[in-house]
C-alpha positions as CSV (number, residue, x, y, z in Angstrom):
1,X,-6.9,-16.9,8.7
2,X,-4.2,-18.7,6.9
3,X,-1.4,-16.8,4.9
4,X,-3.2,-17.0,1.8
5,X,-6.2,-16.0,3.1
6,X,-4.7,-13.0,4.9
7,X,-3.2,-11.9,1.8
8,X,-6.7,-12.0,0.2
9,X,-8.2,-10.1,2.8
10,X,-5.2,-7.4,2.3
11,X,-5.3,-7.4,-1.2
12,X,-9.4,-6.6,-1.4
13,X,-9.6,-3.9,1.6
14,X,-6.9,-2.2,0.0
15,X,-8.4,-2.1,-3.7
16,X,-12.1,-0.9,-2.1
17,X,-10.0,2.2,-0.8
18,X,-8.8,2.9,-4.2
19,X,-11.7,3.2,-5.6
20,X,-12.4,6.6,-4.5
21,X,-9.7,8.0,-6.3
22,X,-9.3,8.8,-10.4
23,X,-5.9,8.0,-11.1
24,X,-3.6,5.2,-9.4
25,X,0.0,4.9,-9.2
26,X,0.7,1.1,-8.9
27,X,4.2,2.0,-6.7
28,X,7.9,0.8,-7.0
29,X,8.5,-2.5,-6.2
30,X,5.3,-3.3,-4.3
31,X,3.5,-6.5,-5.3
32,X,0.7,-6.0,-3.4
33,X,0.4,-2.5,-4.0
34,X,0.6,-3.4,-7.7
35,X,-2.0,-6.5,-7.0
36,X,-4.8,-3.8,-5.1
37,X,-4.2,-1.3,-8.1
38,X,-5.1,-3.8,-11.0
39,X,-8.1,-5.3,-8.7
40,X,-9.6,-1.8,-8.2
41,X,-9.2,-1.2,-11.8
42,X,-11.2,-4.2,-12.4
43,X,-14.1,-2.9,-9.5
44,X,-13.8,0.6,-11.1
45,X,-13.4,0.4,-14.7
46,X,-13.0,4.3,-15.0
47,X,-10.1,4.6,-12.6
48,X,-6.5,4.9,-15.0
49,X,-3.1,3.2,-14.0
50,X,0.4,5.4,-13.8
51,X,3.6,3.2,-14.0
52,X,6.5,4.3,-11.9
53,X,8.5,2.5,-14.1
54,X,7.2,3.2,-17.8
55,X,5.7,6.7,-16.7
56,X,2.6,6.2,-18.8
57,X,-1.0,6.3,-18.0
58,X,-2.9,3.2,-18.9
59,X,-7.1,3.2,-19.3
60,X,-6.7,-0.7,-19.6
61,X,-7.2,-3.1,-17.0
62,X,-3.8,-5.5,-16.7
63,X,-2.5,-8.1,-14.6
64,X,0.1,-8.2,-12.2
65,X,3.6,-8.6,-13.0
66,X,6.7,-8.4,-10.9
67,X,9.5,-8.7,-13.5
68,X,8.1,-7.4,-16.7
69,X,5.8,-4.6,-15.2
70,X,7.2,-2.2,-17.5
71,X,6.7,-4.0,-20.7
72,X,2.9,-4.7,-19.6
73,X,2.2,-1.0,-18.9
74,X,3.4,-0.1,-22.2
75,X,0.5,-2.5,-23.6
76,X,-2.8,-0.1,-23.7
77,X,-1.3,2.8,-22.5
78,X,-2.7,5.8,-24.4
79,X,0.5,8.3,-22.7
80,X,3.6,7.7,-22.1
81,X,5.7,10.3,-19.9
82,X,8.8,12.2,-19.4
83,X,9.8,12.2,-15.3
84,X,10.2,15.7,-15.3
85,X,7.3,16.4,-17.8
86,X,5.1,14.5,-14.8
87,X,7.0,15.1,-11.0
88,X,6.8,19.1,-12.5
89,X,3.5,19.6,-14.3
90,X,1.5,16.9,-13.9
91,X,1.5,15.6,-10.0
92,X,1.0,19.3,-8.3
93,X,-2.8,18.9,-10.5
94,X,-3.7,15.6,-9.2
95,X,-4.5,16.8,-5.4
96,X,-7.2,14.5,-4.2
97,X,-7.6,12.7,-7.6
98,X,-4.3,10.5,-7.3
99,X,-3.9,7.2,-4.6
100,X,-1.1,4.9,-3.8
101,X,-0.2,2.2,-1.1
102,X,2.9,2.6,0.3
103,X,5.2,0.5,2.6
104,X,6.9,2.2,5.6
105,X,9.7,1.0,7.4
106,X,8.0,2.7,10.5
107,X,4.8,4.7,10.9
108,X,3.8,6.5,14.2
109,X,0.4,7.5,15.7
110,X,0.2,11.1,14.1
111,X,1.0,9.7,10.6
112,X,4.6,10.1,9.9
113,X,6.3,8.2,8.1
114,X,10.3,6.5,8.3
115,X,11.1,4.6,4.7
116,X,14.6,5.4,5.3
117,X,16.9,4.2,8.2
118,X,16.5,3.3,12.1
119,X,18.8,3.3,15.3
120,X,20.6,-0.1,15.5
121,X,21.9,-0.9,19.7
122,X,25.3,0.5,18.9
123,X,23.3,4.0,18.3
124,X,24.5,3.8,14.4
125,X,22.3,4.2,11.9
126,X,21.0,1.9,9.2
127,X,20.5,2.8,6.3
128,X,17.1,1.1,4.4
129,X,16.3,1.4,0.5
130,X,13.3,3.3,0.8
131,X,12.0,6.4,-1.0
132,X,12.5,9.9,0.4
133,X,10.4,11.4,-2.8
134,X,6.9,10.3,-0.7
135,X,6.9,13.4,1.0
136,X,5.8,14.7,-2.3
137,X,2.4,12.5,-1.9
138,X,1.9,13.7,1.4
139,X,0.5,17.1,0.0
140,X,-1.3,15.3,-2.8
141,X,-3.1,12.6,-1.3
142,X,-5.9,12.6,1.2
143,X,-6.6,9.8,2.4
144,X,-2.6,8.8,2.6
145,X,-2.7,5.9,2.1
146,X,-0.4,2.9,3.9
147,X,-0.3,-1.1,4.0
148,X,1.6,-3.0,6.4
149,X,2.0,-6.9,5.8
150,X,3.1,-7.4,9.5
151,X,1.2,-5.5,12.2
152,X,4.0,-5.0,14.8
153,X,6.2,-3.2,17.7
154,X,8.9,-2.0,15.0
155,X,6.1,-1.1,12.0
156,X,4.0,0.9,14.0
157,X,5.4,3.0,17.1
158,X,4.6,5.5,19.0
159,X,7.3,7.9,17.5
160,X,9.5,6.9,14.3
161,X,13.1,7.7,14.6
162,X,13.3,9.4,11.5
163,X,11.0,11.4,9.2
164,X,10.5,11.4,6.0
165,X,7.0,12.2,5.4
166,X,4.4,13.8,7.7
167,X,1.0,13.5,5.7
168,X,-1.7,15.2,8.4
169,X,1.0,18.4,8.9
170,X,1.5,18.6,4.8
171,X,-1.5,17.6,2.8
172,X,-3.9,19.6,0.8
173,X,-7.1,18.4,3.0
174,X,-6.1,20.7,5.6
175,X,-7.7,19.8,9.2
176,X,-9.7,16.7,6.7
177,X,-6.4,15.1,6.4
178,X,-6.5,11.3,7.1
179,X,-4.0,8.7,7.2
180,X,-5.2,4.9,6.7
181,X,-3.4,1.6,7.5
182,X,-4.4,-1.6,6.0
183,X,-2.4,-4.4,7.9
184,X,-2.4,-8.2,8.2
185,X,-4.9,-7.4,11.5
186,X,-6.9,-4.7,10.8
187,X,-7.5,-0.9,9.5
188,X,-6.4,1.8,11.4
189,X,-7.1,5.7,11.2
190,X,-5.2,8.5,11.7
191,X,-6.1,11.8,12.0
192,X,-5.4,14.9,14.1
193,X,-7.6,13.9,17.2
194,X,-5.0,10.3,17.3
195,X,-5.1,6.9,15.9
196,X,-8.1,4.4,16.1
197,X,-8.6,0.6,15.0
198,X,-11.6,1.0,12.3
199,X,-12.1,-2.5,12.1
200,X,-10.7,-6.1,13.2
201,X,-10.4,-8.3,10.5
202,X,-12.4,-11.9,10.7
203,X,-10.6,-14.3,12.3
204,X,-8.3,-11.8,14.5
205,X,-8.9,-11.4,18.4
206,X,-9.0,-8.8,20.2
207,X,-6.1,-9.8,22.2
208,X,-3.9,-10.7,19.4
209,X,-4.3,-6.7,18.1
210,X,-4.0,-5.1,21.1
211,X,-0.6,-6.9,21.5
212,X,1.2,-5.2,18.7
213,X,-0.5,-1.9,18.8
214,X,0.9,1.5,20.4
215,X,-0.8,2.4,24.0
216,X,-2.2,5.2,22.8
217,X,-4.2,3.5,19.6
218,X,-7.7,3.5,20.5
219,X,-10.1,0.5,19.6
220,X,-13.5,-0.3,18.6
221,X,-14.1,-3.5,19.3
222,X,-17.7,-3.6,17.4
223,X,-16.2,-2.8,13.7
224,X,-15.3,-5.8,11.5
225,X,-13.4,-5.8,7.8
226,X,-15.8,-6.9,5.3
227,X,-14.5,-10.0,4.0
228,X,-14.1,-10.4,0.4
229,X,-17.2,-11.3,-1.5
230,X,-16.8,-14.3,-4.4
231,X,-17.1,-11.9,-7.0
232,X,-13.7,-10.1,-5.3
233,X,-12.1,-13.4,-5.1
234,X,-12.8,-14.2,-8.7
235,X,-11.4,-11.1,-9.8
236,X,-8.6,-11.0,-7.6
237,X,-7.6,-14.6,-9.2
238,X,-7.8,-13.3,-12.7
239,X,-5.7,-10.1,-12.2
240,X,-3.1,-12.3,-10.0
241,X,-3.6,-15.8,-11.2
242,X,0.3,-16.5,-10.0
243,X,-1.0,-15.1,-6.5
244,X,2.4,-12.2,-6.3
245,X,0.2,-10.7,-3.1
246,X,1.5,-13.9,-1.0
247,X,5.3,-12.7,-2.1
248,X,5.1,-9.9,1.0
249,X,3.5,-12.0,3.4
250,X,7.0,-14.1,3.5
251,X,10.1,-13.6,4.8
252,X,14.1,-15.5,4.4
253,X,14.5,-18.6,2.3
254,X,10.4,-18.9,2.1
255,X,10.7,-15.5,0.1
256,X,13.7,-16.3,-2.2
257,X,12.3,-19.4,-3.2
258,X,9.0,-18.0,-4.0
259,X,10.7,-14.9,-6.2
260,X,12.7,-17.2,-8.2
261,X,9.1,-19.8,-8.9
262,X,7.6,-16.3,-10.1
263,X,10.5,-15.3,-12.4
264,X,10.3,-18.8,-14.0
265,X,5.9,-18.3,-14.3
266,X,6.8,-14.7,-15.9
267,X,9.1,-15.8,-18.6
268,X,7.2,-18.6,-19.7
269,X,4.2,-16.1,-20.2
């Protein structure tokens, strides 16, 4: 698969997974988290959308938007929130109800989670701008749910360096407790007997996974990601018609210059 394709395939295996849930949280910063949230809205018109940003819950389906997300989730939204009003009362009540996609800096084979800093040579430590609030979601949500746009050595290890969430020792589901991975390759599961490839997505070999995995990651060579179906596509196209889900998929100048086209799309409407 091409970029854009791989980004498709991303976008759609990571909305199907939302669907099980009641409530999503579209995610700081995340344009394909955003991108799968407004898809599985459009799959599953009951599911609601909760802004980071705005704090409100929103019954109405929405495009993606990187730089005015917060205006666009004020449009239809029948609540809007106070932080504390929500971190306090609200999220402790959405156990098992409530899914996001998150980014790691690094996951490991039990499930834990770095989004914060990692070991340079020297043996100092860098500092990253991730969140240290997502060990909050690791109580709440089951599965925990993660999305990596680069399968690789430093993404997912055998042991991060540093943790910051630890979903299978700290979630609500007890010994059902599940940690998911939708990457650029494939999906992987996590739970307390180890990590497994669940499926291979179309196009990938064998060989090229196995390369970037952990040793200890076992694999099912007979599983394949659905692809997306045209009715996916279509929809995918309508909720992210400037295609933000390619934004992650880049990296450097490629990146830059693709954030500043989007900015110019977004203000012209």
């Amino acid at each position: 698969m091409n970029a854009s394709q791989t980004a498709d395939q991303v976008a759609v295996t990571m909305a199907r997974q939302l669907g099980q849930f009641d409530i999503l949280q579209l995610g700081l910063a995340s344009a394909l988290g955003q991108v799968a949230a407004c898809l599985a809205k459009r799959l599953c018109p009951h599911l609601l959308l909760e802004d980071p940003a705005a704090l409100t819950i929103n019954p109405t389906a929405r495009k993606a938007n990187l730089t005015q997300s917060e205006a666009v989730a004020l449009e239809g939204a029948t609540q809007q929130l106070d932080a504390s009003h929500w971190i306090g009362e609200i999220m402790p009540t959405l156990a098992g109800k409530a899914g996001q996609f998150m980014r790691p800096l690094e996951i490991d084979v039990s499930g834990k989670i770095n989004t914060l800093k990692v070991q340079k040579p020297s043996g100092d430590w860098m500092r990253i701008a991730g969140l240290a609030g997502l060990a909050e979601l690791a109580e709440l949500a089951s599965p925990y749910l993660v999305y990596l746009p680069s399968l690789d050595k430093r993404s997912f290890v055998e042991e991060v360096q540093f943790v910051v969430s630890d979903p299978l020792r700290h979630s609500h589901a007890g010994d059902q407790a599940k940690v998911l991975i939708v990457s650029n390759l494939a999906v992987i599961e996590i739970d307390r007997q180890g990590a497994r490839v669940a499926s291979i997505h179309p196009g990938v070999s064998v060989d090229e996974l196995k390369q970037v995995l952990p040793a200890s990651v076992l694999y099912q060579p007979d599983k394949v990601t659905e692809p997306p179906s045209d009715e996916e596509l279509a929809l995918l196209n309508e909720v992210d018609p400037a295609k933000i889900r390619e934004l992650e998929f880049l990296g450097g100048k490629a990146r830059l210059d693709r954030l500043r086209e989007l900015a110019v799309v977004e203000a012209a409407g």
